[in-house]
C-alpha positions as CSV (number, residue, x, y, z in Angstrom):
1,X,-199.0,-210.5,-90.7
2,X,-196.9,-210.9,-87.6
3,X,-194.4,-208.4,-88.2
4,X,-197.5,-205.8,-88.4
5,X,-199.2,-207.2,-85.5
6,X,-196.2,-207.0,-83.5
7,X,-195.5,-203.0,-85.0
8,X,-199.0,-202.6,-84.0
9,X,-198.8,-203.6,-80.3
10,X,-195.5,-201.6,-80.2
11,X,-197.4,-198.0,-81.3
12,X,-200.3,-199.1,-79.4
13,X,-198.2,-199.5,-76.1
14,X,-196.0,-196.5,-76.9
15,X,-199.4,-194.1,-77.7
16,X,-201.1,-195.2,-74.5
17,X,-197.5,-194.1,-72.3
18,X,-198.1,-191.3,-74.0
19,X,-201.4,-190.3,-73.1
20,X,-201.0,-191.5,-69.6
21,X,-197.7,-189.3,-69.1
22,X,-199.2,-186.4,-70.7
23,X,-202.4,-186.5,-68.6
24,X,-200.2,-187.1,-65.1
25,X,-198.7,-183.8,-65.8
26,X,-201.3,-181.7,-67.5
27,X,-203.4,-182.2,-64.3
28,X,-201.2,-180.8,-61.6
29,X,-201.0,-177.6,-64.0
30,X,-205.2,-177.2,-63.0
31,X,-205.3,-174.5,-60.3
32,X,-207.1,-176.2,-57.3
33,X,-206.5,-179.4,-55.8
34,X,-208.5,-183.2,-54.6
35,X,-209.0,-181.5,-50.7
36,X,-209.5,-177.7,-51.3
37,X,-213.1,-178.5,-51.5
38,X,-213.6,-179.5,-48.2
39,X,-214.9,-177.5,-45.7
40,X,-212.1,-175.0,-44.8
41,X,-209.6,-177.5,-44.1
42,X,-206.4,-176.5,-42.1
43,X,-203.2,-176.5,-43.9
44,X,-201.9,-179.4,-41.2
45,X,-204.9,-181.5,-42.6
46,X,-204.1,-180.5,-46.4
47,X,-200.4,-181.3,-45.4
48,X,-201.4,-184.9,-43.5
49,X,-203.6,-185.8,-46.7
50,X,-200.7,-184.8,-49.0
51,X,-198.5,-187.1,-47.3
52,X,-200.7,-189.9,-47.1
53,X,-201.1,-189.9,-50.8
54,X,-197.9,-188.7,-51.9
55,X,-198.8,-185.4,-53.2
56,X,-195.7,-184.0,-51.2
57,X,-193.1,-186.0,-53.0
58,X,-191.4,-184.2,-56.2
59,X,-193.5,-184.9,-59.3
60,X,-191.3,-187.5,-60.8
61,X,-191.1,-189.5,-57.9
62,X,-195.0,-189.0,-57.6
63,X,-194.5,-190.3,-61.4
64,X,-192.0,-193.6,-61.1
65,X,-194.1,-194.8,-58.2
66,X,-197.7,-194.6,-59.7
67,X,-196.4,-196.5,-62.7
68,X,-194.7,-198.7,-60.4
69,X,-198.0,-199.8,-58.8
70,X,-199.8,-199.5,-62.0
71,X,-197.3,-202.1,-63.7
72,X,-198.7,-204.3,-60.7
73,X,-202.2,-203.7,-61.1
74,X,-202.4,-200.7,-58.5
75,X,-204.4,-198.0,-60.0
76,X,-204.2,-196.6,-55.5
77,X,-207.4,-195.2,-53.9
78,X,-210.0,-192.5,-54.8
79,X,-209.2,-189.4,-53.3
80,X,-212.9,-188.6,-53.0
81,X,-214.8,-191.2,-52.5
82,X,-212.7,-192.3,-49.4
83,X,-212.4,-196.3,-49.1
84,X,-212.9,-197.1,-52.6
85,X,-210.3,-198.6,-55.1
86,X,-209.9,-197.0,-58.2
87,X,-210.1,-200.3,-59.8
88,X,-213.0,-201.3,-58.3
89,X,-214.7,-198.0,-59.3
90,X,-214.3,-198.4,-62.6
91,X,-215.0,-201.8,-62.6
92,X,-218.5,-201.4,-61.0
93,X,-219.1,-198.5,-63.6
94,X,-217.9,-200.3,-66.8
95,X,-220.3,-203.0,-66.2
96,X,-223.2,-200.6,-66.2
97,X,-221.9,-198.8,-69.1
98,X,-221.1,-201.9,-71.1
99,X,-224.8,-202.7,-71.3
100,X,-226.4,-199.9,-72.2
101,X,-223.4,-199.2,-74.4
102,X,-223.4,-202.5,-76.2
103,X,-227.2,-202.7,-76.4
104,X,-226.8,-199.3,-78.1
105,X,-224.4,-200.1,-80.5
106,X,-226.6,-203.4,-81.7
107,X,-229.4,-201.1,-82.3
108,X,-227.5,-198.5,-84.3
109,X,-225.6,-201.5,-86.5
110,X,-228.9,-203.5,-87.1
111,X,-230.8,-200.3,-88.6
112,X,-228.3,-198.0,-89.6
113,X,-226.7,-200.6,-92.3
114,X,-230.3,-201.4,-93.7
115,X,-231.5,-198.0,-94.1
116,X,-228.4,-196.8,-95.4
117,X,-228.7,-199.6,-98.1
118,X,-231.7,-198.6,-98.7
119,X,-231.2,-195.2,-99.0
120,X,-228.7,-195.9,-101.8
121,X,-230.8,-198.3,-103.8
122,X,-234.0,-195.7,-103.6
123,X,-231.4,-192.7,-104.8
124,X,-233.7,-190.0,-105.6
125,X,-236.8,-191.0,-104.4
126,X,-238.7,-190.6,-101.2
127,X,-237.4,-193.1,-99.1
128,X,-234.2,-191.7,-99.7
129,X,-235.7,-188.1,-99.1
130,X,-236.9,-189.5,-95.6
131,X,-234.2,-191.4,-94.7
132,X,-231.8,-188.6,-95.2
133,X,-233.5,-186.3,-93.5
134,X,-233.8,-188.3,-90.1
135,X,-230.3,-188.8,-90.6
136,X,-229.0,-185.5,-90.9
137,X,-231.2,-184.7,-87.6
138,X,-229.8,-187.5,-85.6
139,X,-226.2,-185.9,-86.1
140,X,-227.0,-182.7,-85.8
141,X,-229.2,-183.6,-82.7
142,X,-227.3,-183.3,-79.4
143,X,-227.9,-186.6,-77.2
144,X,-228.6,-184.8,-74.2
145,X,-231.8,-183.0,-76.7
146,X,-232.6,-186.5,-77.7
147,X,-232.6,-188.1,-73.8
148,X,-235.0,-184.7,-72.6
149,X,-237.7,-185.3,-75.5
150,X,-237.8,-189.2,-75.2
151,X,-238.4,-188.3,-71.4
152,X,-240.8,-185.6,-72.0
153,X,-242.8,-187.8,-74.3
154,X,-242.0,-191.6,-72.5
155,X,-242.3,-190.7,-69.3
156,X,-244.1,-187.0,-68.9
157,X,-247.2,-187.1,-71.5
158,X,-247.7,-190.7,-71.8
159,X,-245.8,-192.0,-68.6
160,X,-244.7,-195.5,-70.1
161,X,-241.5,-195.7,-69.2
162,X,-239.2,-194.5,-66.1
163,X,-237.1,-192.2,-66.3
164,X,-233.9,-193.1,-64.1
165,X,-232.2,-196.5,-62.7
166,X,-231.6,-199.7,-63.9
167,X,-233.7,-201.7,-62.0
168,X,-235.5,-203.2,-64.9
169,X,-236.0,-203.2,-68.6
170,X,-237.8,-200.7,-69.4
171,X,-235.3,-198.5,-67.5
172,X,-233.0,-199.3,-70.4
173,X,-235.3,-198.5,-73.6
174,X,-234.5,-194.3,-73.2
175,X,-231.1,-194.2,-72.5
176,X,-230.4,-196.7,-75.3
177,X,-232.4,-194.6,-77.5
178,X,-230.6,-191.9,-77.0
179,X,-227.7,-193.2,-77.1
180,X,-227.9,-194.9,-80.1
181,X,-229.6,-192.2,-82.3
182,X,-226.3,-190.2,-83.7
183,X,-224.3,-193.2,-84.1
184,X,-227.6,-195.1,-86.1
185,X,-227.8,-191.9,-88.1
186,X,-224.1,-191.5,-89.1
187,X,-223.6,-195.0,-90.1
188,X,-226.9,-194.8,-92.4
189,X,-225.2,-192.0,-94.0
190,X,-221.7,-193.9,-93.8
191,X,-223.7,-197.1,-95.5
192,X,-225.5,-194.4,-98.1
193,X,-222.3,-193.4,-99.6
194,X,-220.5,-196.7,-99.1
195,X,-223.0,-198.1,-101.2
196,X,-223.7,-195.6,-103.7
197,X,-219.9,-196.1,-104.8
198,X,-220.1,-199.8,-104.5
199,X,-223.4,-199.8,-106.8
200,X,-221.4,-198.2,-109.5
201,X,-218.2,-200.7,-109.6
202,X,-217.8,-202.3,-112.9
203,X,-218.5,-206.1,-111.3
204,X,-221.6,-204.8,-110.2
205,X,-222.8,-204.0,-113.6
206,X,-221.8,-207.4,-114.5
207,X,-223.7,-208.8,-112.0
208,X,-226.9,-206.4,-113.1
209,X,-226.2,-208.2,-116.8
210,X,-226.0,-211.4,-115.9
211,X,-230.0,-210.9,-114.7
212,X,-228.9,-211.5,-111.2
213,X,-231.5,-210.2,-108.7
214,X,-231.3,-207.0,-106.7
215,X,-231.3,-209.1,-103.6
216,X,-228.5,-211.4,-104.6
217,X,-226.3,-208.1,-106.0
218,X,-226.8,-206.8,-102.5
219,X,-226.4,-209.3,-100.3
220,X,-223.8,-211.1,-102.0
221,X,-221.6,-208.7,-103.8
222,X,-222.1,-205.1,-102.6
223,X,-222.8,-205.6,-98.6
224,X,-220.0,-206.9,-98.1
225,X,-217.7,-204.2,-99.9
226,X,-219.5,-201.5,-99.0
227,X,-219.9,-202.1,-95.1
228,X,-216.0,-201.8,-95.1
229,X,-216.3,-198.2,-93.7
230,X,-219.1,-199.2,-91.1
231,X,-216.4,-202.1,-90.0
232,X,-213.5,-198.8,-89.8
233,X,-216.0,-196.5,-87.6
234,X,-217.2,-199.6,-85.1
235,X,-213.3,-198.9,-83.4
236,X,-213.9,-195.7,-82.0
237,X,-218.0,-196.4,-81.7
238,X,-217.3,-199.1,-79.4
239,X,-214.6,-197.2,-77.4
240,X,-217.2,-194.5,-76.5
241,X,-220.6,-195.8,-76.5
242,X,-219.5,-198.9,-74.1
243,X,-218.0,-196.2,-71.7
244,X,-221.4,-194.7,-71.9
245,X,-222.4,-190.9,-73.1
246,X,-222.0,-188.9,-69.3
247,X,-224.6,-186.7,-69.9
248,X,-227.0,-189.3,-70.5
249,X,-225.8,-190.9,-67.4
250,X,-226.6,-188.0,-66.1
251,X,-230.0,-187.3,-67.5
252,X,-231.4,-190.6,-66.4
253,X,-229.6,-190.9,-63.0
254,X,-227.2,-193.8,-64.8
255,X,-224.3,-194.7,-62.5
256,X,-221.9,-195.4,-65.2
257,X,-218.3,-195.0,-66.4
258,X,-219.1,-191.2,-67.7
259,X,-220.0,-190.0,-64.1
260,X,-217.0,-191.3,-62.7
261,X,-215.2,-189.9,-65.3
262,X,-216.5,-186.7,-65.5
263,X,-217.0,-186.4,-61.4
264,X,-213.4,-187.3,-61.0
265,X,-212.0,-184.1,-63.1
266,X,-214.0,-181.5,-61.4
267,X,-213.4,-182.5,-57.9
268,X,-209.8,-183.2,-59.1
269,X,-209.4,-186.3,-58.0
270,X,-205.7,-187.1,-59.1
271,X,-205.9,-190.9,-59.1
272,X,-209.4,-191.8,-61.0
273,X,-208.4,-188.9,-63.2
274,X,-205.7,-191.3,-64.2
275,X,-207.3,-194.2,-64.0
276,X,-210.7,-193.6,-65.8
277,X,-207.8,-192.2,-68.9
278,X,-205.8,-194.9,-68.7
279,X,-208.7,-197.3,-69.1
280,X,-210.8,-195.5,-71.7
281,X,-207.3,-195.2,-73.8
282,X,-206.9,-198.7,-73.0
283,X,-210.3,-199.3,-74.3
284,X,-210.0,-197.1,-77.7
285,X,-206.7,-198.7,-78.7
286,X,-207.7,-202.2,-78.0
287,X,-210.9,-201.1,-80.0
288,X,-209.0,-199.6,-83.3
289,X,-206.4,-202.6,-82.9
290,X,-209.2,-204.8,-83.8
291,X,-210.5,-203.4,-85.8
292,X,-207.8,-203.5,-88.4
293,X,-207.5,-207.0,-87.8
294,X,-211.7,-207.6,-88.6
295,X,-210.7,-205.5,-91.9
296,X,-208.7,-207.8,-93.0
297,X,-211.2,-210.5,-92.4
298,X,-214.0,-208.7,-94.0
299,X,-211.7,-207.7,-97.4
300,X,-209.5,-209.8,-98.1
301,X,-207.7,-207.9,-100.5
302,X,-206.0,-205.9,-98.0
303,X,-202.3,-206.6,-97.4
304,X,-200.6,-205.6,-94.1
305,X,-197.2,-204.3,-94.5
């Protein structure tokens, strides 16, 4: 167990270097740059504003001293929004991520998994009709589709709930919705399948002849099995629902992690470029890492090598 935990956090650490090297260089190859944007600035101000951040220094000297600072906990200011620490960006917008984001994923585990089972138990028969149906929608749904028509019929036609900020609870009810739909959707049809090849194990059909109820078979000898692949997906559904969906963000005015993110490619500003990918790799890694340890937890059966 230690030996792989240990291997683990050594490809973990290795994969996020990675990722942070390839995205330092990939983003000086973007034509443009974080002050052509301005209004017609000189090239003496583009040249002061280079030096001030660096810019002019040779691209691996640029690269030794951001890691540098980064190994210290200096992710350096925002190029845009002047004043501001990276860190403290993305500290503010992770917050207001993390709860829409974590809210969301409650909601998708605590009726994706039960309809799923469902689903799988009524094989065949309308209820599993139904439920499959609403489930292939909800992946095939965009979220951005799912955020207009909760709007259109929340807030337009009936006007029940807001429609932007996070001023108070019902604020959160649309954008929760829609984030939560695809995920709730694929994990029904995750827990469908799951369950439908637990259902026809061998110690199952013991269980079925020993006059055990349907209830008991579920709950105490399929659930647990076949939620195995719900447990595998929660890695990377965590890492990108907590960060928050950006065009949902966007939709209901949502001044999350997503904006920054996004915002901070197409006005190319260099250091929250790197330091919303960092963080988000940071995030997914930590996520999976997890993860594999829960797996173990869930199934014991597993051996880690």
């Amino acid at each position: 167990m230690t030996k792989y935990l240990v291997k683990k956090v050594f490809i973990s650490v290795l994969t996020l270097w990675i990722v942070a090297t390839a995205t330092f260089f990939l983003m000086f190859m973007v034509p443009g740059g974080p002050f052509l944007a301005e209004k017609s600035p000189t090239e003496a101000t583009i040249a002061a504003l280079n030096e001030k951040y660096g810019l002019d220094q040779p691209k691996h000297i640029q690269y030794k001293n951001y890691f540098v600072k980064m190994f210290h906990g200096d992710m350096g200011p925002s190029m845009k929004q002047r004043g501001r620490e990276v860190s403290d960006i993305i500290t503010a917008g992770f917050k207001v991520s993390a709860r829409i984001g974590g809210l969301s994923i409650i909601l998708a585990v605590m009726l994706g998994v039960p309809f799923g089972s469902i689903a799988a138990l009524k094989r065949g028969k309308w209820q599993d009709s139904v439920i499959l149906l609403v489930s292939t929608t909800g992946i095939a749904v965009p979220s951005f589709v799912v955020a207009t028509v909760l709007m259109m019929l929340l807030s337009v036609k009936l006007n029940l709930l807001p429609t932007y900020g996070l001023t108070s609870w019902k604020h959160y009810i649309m954008p929760v919705m829609s984030l939560s739909f695809y995920p709730t959707a694929y994990i029904t049809r995750l827990m469908r399948s799951s369950m439908l090849e637990v259902l026809g194990q061998d110690y199952i059909r013991t269980a079925k002849a020993k006059g055990l109820s349907m209830f008991s078979i579920l709950f105490k000898h399929a659930l647990r099995n076949a939620v195995l692949p719900v447990v595998t997906y929660l890695g990377p559904l965590l890492a990108y629902t907590l960060t928050g969906s950006f065009i949902v963000e966007k939709i209901f005015t949502v001044p999350g992690l997503g904006n920054y993110f996004i915002s901070s490619i197409l006005n190319r500003d260099y250091t929250m470029i790197m330091g919303t990918t960092i963080f988000l790799a940071t995030l997914i890694i930590t996520m999976n890492f997890i993860v594999d340890v829960v797996y173990k937890l869930v199934d014991p059966r597993i051996k880690y090598k």
